[in-house]
N, C-alpha and C positions, 0 to 999 in steps of 0.2 A: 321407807327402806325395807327391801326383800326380808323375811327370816334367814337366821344362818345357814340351815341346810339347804333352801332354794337359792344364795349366792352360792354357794359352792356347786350347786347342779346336782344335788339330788333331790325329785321329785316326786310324783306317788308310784314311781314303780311300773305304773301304764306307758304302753310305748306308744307315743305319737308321732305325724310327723314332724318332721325338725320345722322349726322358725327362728326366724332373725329376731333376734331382743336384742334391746340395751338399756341403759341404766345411765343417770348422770348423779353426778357426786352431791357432796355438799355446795353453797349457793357459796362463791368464791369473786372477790371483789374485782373487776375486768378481767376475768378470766371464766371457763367452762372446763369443765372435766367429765369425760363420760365412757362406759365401755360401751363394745357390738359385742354377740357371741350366737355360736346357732343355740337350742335347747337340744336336749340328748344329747350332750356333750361326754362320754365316756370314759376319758385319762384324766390325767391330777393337773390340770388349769386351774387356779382360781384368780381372782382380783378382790384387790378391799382401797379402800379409801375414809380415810376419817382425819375430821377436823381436828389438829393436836395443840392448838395456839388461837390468838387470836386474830394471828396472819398468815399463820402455818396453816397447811393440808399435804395430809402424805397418802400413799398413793402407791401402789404395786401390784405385779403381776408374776404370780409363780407357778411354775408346771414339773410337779411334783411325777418322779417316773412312777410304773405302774398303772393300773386300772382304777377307776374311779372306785368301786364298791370296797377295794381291799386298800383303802386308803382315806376312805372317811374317817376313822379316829387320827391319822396325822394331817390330814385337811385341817380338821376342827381344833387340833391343839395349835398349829403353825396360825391359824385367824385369829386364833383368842391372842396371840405371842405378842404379832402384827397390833392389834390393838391395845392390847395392856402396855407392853413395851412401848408404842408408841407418844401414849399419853403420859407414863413417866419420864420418860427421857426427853421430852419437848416440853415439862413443864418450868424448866430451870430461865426465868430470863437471859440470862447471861451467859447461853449454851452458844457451844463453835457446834455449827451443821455435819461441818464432813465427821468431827466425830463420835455427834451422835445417831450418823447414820453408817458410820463402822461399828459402833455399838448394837445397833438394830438388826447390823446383820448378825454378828457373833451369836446374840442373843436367839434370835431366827434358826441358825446353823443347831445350837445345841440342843433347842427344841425338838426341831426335825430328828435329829438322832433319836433323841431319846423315844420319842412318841414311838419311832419306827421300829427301837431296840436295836441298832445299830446303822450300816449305813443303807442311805436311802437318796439317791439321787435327787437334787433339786432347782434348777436353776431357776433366779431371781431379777427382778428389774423391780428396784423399790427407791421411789423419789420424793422429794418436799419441796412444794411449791410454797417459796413466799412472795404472798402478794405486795410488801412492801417494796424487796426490789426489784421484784418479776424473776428471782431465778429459781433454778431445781437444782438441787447437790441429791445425788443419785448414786447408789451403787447396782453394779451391771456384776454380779453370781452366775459367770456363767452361762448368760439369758442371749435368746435373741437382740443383737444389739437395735439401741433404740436408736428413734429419728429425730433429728430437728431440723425443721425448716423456718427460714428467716425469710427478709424479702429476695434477698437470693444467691438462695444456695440453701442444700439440706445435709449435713451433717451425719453422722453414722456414730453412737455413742456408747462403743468396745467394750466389751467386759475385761472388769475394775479385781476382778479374783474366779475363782473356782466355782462351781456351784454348788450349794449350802446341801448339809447329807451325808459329806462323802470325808471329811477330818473334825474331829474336836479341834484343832487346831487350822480355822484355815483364815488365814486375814486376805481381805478386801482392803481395797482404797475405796473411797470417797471423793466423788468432782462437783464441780460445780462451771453452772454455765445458764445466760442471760436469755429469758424469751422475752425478747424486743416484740414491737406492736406490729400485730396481726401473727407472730409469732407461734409455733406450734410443735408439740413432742407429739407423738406415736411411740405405744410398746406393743407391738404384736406376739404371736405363742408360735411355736416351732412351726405347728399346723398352717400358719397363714403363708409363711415361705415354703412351706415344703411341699404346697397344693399342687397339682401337676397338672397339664393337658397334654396329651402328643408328647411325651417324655420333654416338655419344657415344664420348670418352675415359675410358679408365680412370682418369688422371692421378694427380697428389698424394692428390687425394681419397680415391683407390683403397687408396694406401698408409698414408693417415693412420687408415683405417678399421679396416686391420687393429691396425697398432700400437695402435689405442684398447682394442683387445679383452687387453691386455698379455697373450701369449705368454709362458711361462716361460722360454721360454730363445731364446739366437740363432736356432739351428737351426727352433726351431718358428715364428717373426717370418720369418723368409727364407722357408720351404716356403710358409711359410703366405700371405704377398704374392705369391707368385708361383701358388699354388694358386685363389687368391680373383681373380688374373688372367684363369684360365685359365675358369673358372666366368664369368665375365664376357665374354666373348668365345664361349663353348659349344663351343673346342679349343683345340688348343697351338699356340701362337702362331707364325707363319710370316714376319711382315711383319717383323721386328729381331731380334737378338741382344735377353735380356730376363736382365737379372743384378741380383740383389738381396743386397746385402752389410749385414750387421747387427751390431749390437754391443748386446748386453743387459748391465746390473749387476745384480747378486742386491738381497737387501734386507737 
């Protein structure tokens, strides 16, 4: 597992050229979880994932407005929130998901504030996959909405409230929804829809495209969104932070 400051994308400060990374989660029973992202990533993208159960794994992507350098102390308290919060609130056996992952955002929301000293823009896509019934109860902050694709048809999964930053007071709902076998979510970052060529977007389309081609596994749906990006545009993307976080079930 990365150090905290190289998942959040700060590195030694030297500039290189960008590469394709990715990362996969914890080891998740018929199932894969993994991000793509380039390196030199420069705005407030992050991802985290951690095992909170011992069926649970929760899982988010958030892109925090502003510049990457002027945002490392709310990076670092919103990861630490993400993780502490998470492992408390999911240790209760006899916890209802959707709310305690309205809980998570709340808690998430007042963070952010704070760390930033007021508001601070942030939208969210943070979900819990449980292996026992294969589903994810997710709340969407305002985020690029997510994807699911089944055997067919792929879904588009709205944002559930505002994004996190911007009220002391801002409630979210919580959904919930089943990834059936061979079964697959995508949350990608503003940057992956908003890539351009020829004044067209790469957009959802981009990414529905690939999920269509069902990749076998996380790793190869993340590389592979963000590779079919990269080809779409004819270099590596300069204009956004571009993070593609995935979750495949086997069959």
């Amino acid at each position: 597992m990365k150090s905290l400051l190289s998942r959040l994308g700060f590195g030694s400060g030297v500039e290189e050229p960008a590469q394709l990374l990715h990362e996969t989660g914890p080891d998740i029973n018929g199932a894969q979880l993994a991000v793509a992202y380039f390196s030199g990533q420069a705005g407030g993208d992050f991802y985290e994932f951690a095992r909170v159960s011992p069926h649970r794994l929760l899982f988010g992507l958030l892109d925090l407005a502003g510049k990457r350098d002027n945002s490392r102390p709310i990076l670092t308290a919103a990861q630490s929130c993400f993780r502490a919060a998470g492992a408390e609130l999911f240790s209760d056996p006899e916890l209802n998901e959707a709310e305690v992952m309205v809980e998570l955002a709340r808690r998430l929301n007042l963070e952010i504030m704070r760390a930033a000293g007021g508001v601070r823009s942030c939208p969210a896509f943070a979900g819990c996959y449980n292996e026992e019934l294969g589903t994810v109860c997710y709340v969407n902050a305002g985020h690029t909405p997510g994807l699911l694709c089944d055997q067919s048809s792929i879904e588009e999964l709205p944002a559930t409230g505002l994004p996190l930053g911007l009220f002391s007071l801002s409630p979210t709902d919580a959904r919930i929804v089943g990834l059936g076998p061979e079964g697959s979510i995508a949350v990608v970052s503003r940057g992956v829809v908003e890539a351009q060529c020829s004044d067209e977007e790469f957009g959802l389309a981009g990414v529905k495209h690939v999920m269509g081609t069902k990749p076998p596994s996380a790793t190869d749906l993340s590389r592979g969104i963000l590779e079919q990006l990269q080809s779409f545009i004819c270099s590596v993307p300069k204009h956004n932070d571009v993070t593609a976080l995935t979750l495949v079930r086997a069959n």
